[in-house]
C-alpha positions as CSV (number, residue, x, y, z in Angstrom):
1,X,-21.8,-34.8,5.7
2,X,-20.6,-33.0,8.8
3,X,-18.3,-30.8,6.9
4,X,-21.8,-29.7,4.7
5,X,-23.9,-29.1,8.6
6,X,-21.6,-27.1,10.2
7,X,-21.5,-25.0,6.4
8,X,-24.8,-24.3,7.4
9,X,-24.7,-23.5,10.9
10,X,-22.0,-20.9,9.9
11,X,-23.9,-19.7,7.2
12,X,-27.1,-19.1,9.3
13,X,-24.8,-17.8,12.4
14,X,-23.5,-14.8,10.3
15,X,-26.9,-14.1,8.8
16,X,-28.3,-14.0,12.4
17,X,-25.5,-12.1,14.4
18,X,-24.2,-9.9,11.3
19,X,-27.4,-9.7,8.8
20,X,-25.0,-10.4,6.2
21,X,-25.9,-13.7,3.6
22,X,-23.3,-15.7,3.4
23,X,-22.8,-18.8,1.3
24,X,-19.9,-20.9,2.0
25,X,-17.7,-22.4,-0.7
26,X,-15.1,-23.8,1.3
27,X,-14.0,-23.9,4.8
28,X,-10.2,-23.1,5.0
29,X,-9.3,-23.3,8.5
30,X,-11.9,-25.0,10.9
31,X,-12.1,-24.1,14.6
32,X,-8.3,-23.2,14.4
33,X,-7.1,-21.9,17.9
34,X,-6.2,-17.9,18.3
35,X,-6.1,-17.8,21.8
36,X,-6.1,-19.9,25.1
37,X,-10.2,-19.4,24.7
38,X,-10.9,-18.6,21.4
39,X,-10.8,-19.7,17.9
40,X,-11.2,-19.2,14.3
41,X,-12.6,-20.8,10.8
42,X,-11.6,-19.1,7.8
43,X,-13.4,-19.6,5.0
44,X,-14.2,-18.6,1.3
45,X,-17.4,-17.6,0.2
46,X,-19.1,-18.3,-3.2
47,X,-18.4,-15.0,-4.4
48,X,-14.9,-15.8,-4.0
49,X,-14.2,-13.4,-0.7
50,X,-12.3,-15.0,1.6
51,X,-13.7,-14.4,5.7
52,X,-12.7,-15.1,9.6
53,X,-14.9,-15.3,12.1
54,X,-13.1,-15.2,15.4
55,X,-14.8,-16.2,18.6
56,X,-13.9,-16.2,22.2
57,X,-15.2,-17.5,25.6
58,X,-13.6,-14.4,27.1
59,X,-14.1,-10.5,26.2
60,X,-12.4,-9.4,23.0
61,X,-12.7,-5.8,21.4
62,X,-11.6,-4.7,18.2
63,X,-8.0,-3.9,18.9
64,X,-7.4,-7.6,19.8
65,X,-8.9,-8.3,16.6
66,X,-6.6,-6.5,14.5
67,X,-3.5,-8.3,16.8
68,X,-5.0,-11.2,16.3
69,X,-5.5,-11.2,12.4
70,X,-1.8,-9.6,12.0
71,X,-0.2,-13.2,14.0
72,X,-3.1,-15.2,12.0
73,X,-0.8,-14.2,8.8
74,X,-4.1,-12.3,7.9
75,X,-4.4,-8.7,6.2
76,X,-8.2,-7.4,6.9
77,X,-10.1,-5.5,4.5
78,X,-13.4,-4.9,6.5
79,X,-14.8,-5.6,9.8
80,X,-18.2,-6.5,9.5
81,X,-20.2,-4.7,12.4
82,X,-22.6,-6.6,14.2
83,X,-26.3,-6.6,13.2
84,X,-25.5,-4.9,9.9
85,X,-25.2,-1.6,12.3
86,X,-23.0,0.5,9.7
87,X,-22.2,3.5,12.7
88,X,-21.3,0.6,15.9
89,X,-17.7,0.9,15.9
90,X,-18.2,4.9,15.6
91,X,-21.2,5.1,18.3
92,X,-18.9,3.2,20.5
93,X,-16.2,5.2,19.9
94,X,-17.8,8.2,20.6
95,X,-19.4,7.0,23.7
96,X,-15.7,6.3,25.2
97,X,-14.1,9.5,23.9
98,X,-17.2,11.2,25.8
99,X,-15.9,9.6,28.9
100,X,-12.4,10.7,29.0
101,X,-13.5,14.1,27.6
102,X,-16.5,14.7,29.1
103,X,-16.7,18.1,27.8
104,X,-15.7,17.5,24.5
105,X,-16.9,16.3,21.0
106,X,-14.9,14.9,18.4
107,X,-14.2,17.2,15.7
108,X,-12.7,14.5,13.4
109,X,-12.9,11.0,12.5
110,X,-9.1,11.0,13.5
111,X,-10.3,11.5,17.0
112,X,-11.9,8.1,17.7
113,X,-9.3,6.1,15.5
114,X,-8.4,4.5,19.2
115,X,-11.0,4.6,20.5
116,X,-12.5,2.5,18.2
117,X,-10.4,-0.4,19.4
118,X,-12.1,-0.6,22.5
119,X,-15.4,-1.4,20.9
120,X,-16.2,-5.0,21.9
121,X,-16.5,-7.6,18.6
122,X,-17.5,-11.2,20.1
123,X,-17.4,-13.0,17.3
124,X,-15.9,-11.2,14.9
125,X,-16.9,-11.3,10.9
126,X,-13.3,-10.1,8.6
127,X,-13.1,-9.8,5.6
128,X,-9.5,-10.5,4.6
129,X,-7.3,-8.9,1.5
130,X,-5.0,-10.8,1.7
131,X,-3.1,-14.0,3.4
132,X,0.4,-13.1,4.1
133,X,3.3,-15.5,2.5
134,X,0.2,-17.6,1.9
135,X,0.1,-19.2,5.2
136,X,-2.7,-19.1,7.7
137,X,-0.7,-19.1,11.4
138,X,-2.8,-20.6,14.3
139,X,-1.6,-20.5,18.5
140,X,-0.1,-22.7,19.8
141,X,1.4,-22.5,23.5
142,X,4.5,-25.2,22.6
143,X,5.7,-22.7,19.6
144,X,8.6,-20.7,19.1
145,X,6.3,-17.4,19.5
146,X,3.1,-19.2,20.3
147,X,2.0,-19.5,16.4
148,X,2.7,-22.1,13.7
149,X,1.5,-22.8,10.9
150,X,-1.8,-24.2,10.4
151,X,-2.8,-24.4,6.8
152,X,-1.2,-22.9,3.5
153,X,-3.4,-21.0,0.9
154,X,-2.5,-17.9,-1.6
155,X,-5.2,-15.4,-1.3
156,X,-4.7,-11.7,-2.5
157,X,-8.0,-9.6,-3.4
158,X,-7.4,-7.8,-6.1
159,X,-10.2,-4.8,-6.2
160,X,-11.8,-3.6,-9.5
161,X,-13.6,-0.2,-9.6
């Protein structure tokens, strides 16, 4: 019964933070730890497209994201932006380019690949292509490199058309 509520909160927490509908087949990983402050549930959905939402008490932008997901044993496919806003990561971008060059525009995309990293993502919606040597890592302080294994599941998305 609990397992079945917090499906629900989850669902309804994406659908009001990212405008994306969500239904949740299974919850791989619950509340996992990532950090000293933040954690992650990874999850499938009905569709069969597996997901991680990463929160944190502290600040996190999109560069920690993408460290985060490579320890997590994760490979991301898309980062879904918040409020379904299709340009954030770009209009961010742009906005911190501006202030290092103030004089400048970017010419190409290529110019805000890093800056693009700085855009803040708490939480953070993935969706993942594929679970690497099928073995979701989580932190942990006591570890040999802070992560061990948390759960183990074969996912590779294969894409069609």
């Amino acid at each position: 019964m609990k397992q079945l509520y917090d499906e629900l909160n989850l669902e309804k927490h994406i659908q009001a933070t990212f405008g994306l509908r969500v239904e949740v087949k299974s919850t791989i990983a619950d509340k996992i730890p990532i950090s000293a402050s933040g954690n992650a549930t990874v999850f499938l959905s009905n569709k069969g497209l597996l997901f991680a939402l990463i929160t944190s008490r502290g600040e996190q932008n999109l560069g920690d994201i993408k460290k985060i997901l490579t320890r997590m044993n994760l490979k991301p496919e898309q980062f879904m932006p918040p409020r379904a806003d299709a340009d954030y990561f770009d209009r961010l971008a742009t906005v911190k380019f501006r202030e290092v060059y103030p004089g400048r525009k970017p010419t190409h995309k290529n110019d805000l690949t890093f800056y693009r990293t700085l855009a803040p993502y708490n939480p953070a919606l993935i969706q993942i292509s594929d679970v690497v040597n099928g073995v979701v890592k989580q932190y942990d302080s006591d570890a040999v490199g802070n992560w061990r294994p948390s759960v183990k599941f074969q996912y590779r998305r294969i894409r069609t058309s």
